[in-house]
Structure formats: C-alpha cells, structure tokens
C-alpha positions, 0 to 999 in steps of 0.5 A: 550732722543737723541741717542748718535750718533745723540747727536754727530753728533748735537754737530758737527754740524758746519756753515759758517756765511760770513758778509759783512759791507755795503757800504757807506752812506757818507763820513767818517767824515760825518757818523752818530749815527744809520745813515739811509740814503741810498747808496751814489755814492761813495757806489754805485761805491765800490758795482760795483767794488767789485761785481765780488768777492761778488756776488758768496756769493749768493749762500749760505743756507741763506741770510740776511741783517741788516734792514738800506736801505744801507745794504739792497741796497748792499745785493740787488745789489749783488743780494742776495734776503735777508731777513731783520734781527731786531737782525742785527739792528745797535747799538741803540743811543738814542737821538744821533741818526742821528748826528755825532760824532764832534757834540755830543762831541761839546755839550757832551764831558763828555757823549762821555767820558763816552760811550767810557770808559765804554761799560755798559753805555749808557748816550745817552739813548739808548743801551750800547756797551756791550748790542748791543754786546751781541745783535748781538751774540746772532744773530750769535748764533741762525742761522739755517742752516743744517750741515756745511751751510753757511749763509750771511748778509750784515750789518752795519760795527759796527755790523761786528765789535761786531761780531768779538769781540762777536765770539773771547770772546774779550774784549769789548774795544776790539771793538774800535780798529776794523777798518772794511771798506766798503764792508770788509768780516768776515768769522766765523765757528763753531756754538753756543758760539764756533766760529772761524776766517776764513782767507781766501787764496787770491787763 
C-alpha cells in the first residue's frame, strides 16, 4: 500500500519530453512512404545551421532517436549520444513503403482516398493512422525520468505530428493539417495521458 504523500508526490510527478523532426533525406516532393535514406546536403546544411539552438538539448535526463538513419545522423551530429527507440519508428506503409505520394495515387487513387478519409484504415497493408497514433502515445506515455526530467528524441516529422495530435486528444484528422519542418521542435509537459504544449519564449 503507497503512503499518501508518497501517492501525491507519484501523481505530480511531471517530464519534459522535447521532440526534434529530423532533417531532410530529400526534397519535399521526392519524400517517400516509411523513407529511409539517410541525411541529404540540404539536411546536412539545416543541421549546421540550426545547431547552436539545439545542441544544449544534450544536456537532457534521457536521449533518443526514431530508428531511420536521418534521425539518427541528426541526433548524432547534435551530439546527443542517443538511443534507438522501436516504438519511435515512423508509420508502417505496407506495400507502399519506399515510393512517393504522386506514384501511389497514379496506380491507387481510390486506396489514398480511403487512407486519408479514414484513420482506421490501412489499404497499404500496413498500420492505420490511428494505430501509429496511439503507437506513439503510447511512446510518449512510458518515458521514464525522475521528477520534473526531461527527455529528447529526434524523430521523423510524421512521428512529431502523431504526438501532438496523441497529447492535445485532437482528432485523428487532426493529424493532416500539422505542418512540422526539418529540424522544428515540440515541447510537451505533464506525464502519463495528461500532457501539455509548451511555448517556448524566443528570450
């Protein structure tokens, strides 16, 4: 049986989970299903420039990275040192894996349709929107760390959209009209199932 101070002191717990979409692979048009090339110049060039406001993240309780070699390039040349997550692998496409948006709608109009009007389905064969959604809450929701810690990651930019949809209890619709750009941050506080956004102050 918990004390009582030690169950509210449990309950108030609270972490601060920072997420960092990875930098580029590849043009924006040339993007594809599950990609996993590695950092492009462009993506090299955006991670040179934007180090001087990233790298003191380092210094967090905990550090980690999706699994894709971009986002383990970009976590690597921030020189966070970070772990690999599984559960922060992007959205599993199926048999669309690896090509882009244009040439799947050019052979299946009707399956895209049906992907992006209904977050349960999953006419690719592989995970639906509203399972890499709770996939990646479900991430979010058993990060260790001691009393007010914080955490990183570095993760694939579809990822830091389902964790903003997952944390404000949005909609799964929701999730199309986040635009996260290379190298972007989220900042999420709370704990388990109760998370806030974090604006930061430019000061």
């Amino acid at each position: 049986m918990t004390a009582p101070g030690l169950q509210a002191h449990h309950l108030a717990m609270s972490v601060r989970i920072t997420l960092v979409a990875a930098a580029r692979s590849s043009a924006l048009l040339a993007e594809r299903f599950d990609d996993d090339r590695p950092l492009d110049g462009a993506g090299w060039d955006e991670v040179r420039l934007a180090a001087h406001a990233l790298v003191p993240l380092n210094a967090a309780e905990l550090r980690y990275c999706s699994p894709s070699p971009r986002s383990r390039a970009t976590a690597q040349a921030l020189g966070f040192a970070p772990m690999a997550q599984p559960g922060l692998r992007d959205c599993d496409m199926g048999r669309w894996r690896g090509r882009t948006l244009a040439e799947v709608t050019a052979v299946e109009p009707g399956a895209v349709d049906c992907w992006l009007g209904d977050p349960r389905s999953a006419p690719h064969g592989g995970e639906s929107l509203l399972a890499f959604i709770g996939r990646i809450g479900g991430w979010l929701d058993t990060r260790p760390a001691g009393d007010d810690g914080s955490v990183v990651a570095v993760a694939e930019p579809s990822v830091v959209r389902a964790a903003l949809v997952y944390a404000l209890n949005a909609p799964p619709h929701a999730y199309w009209s986040v635009d996260v750009r290379p190298l972007s941050t989220l900042v999420l506080t709370g704990r388990a199932r109760r998370w806030s956004l974090c604006l930061q102050s430019a000061a």
